[in-house]
N, C-alpha and C positions, 0 to 999 in steps of 0.2 A: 870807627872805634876799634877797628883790629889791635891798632896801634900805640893804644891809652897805655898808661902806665899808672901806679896809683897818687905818683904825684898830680898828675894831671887829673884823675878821678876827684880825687880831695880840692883840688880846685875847682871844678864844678861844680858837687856839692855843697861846698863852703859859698860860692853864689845866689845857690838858692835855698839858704835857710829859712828865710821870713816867706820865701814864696810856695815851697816846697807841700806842706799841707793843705794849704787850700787846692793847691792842683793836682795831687797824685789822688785823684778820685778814683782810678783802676788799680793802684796801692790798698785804697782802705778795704776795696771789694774783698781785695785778695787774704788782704791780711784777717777781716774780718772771718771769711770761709774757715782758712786756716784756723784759729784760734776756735772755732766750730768744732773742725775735726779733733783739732788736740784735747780738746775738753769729752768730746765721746768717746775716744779710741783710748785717750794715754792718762783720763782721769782727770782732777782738778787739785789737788795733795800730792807736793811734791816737797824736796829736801831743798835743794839750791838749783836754781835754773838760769840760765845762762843765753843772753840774748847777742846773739852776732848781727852788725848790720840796722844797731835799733833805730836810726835817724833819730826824727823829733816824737816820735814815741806811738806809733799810729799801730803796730804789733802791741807794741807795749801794753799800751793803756787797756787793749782788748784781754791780753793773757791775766792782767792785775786785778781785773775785774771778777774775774770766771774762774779764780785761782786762787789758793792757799799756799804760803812757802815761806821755808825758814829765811832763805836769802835769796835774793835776786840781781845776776850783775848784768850791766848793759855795756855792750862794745860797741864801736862804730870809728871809722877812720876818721873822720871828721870831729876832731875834738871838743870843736865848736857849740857841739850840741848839750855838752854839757849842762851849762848854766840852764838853758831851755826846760832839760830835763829836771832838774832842779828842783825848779817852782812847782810842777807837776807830781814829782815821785821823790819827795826827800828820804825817800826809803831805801832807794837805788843805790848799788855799789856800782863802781863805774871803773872800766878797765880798755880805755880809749886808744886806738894803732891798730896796726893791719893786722887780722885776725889770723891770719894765715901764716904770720910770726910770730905773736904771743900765748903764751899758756892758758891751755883752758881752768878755769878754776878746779880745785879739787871737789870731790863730793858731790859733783853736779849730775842730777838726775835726769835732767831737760834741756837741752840745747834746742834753740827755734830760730829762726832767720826768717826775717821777708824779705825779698826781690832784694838779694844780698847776693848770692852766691854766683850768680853768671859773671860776676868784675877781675872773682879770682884767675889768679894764675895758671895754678895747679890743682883743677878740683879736687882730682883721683884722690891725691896727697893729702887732701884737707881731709876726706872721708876718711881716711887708715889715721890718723889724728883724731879724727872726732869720735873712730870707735875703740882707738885706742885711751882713750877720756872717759869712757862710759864703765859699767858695770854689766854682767847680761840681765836682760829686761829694762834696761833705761834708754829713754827715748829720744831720739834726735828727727823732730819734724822743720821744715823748712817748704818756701815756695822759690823758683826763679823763672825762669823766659827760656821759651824756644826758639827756635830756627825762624817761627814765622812771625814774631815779635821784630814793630818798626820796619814790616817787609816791604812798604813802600819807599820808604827811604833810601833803603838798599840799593831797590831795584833803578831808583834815578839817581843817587849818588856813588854807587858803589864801595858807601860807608858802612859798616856795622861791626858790632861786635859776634863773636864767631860762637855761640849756642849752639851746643850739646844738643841732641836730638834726648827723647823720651827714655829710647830703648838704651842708651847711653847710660845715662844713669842710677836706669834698672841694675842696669849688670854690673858696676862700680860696685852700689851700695849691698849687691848681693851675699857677694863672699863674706860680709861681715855682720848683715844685719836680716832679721825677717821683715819681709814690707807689710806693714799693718795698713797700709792706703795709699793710694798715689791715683790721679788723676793730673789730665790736659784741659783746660780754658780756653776758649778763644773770646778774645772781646776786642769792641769795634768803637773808637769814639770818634765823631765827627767834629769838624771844623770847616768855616768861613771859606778860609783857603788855605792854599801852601805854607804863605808867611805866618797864619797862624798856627799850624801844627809846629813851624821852628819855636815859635815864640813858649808854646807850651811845653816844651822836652825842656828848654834851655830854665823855664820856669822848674822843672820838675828836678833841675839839676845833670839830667844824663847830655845833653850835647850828643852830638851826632858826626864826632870824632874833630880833635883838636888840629889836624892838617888841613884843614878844610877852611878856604881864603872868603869870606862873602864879601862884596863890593856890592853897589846899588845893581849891576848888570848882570851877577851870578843870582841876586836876591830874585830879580825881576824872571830871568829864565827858570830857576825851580819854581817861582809860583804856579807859572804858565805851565810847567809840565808836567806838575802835580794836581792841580787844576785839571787838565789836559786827560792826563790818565788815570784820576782817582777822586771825580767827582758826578753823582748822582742827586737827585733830589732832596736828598739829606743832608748834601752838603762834602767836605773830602775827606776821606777815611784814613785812620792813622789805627793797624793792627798787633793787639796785644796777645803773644799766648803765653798764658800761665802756666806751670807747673808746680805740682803738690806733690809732695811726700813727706809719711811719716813712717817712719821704719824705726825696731826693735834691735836694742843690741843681742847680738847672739848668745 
């Protein structure tokens, strides 16, 4: 995935629309935690808030619940999601493209993201943007993936996407904002075998990088090696790590 682009991200995605909620179960954890914290730390009475990354609404429906606000707009690259969202949130303002190129609304008190922000380009750039957007005291929390997220994969494909370490982060969001919370997650979910941990990324939308040739005879040796090197009693593991933060504009 070093070498995704977001045409090719929006291709993935746009695959796994209809499948995409039933399986991102280590999505809802995350998003549910997050919307926890945002609701203790940053309050629940906000002006307009602003969702980057909303997919089929799984942040969403968490923050609408546990929250008051005069407007709410929902982004995501995946246009797609629109309609979905729709039936759900007729209330939603929708402001669909790469967030990374379009304007953040004006007035906006709360910017959030789930497992949104590891895809971009340019984080650094997106953060002096996002606190260039803000007011001081207004809040920008968000979660994304570490280093050691999908590290099996890696380690027998020499596939993935290139995650920011913790301390990274930290020091980005520093010059501009106070950290009001940040925490690391590790979660572990198990599978059958091999072919089923592929089955379930490609279900969740992320692929595990678009160069990548599989034929019955590449299928059959990743099973085996993954099998091979990442299966215990439980079954074979496929590792998640999380990352939280909610930080204060300065």
């Amino acid at each position: 995935m070093d070498s995704l682009n977001k045409t090719d991200i929006k291709k993935h995605f746009n695959k796994s629309i209809l499948s995409y909620q039933k399986h991102a179960m280590i999505q809802e954890a995350i998003a549910a935690r997050l919307a926890c914290m945002v609701n203790n730390l940053c309050g629940n009475k906000f002006n307009n808030i602003y969702e980057i990354g909303c997919g089929p609404g799984i942040l969403t429906n968490k923050i609408v619940n546990s929250s008051t606000f005069n407007k709410y707009t929902v982004n995501d690259l995946v246009d797609n999601y629109t309609e979905q969202l729709k039936e759900s949130f007729p209330f939603l303002n929708f402001q669909m493209g790469d967030a990374e190129n379009i304007n953040i609304p004006e007035q906006t008190d709360l910017i959030i993201s789930g497992s949104t922000i590891q895809w971009f380009e340019d984080i650094a750039k997106f953060y002096d943007k996002v606190a260039n957007n803000l007011k001081s005291g207004d809040y920008f929390a968000y979660s994304s993936f570490g280093p050691s997220n999908f590290l099996e994969i890696k380690q027998l494909t020499g596939v993935g996407l290139n995650y920011k370490s913790f301390s990274w982060h930290i020091e980005q969001l520093s010059n501009k904002f106070d950290i009001e919370w940040s925490d690391s997650e590790f979660f572990i979910k198990y599978f059958k075998s091999g072919i089923e941990v592929l089955k379930h990324i490609q279900k969740t939308g992320v692929g595990i990088g678009t160069n990548k040739r599989w034929n019955k005879t590449t299928l059959l040796e990743f099973n085996k090696n993954y099998n091979d090197n990442f299966k215990n009693h439980f079954g074979v593991s496929l590792s998640y790590q999380a990352y939280y933060f909610i930080v204060k504009k300065k």
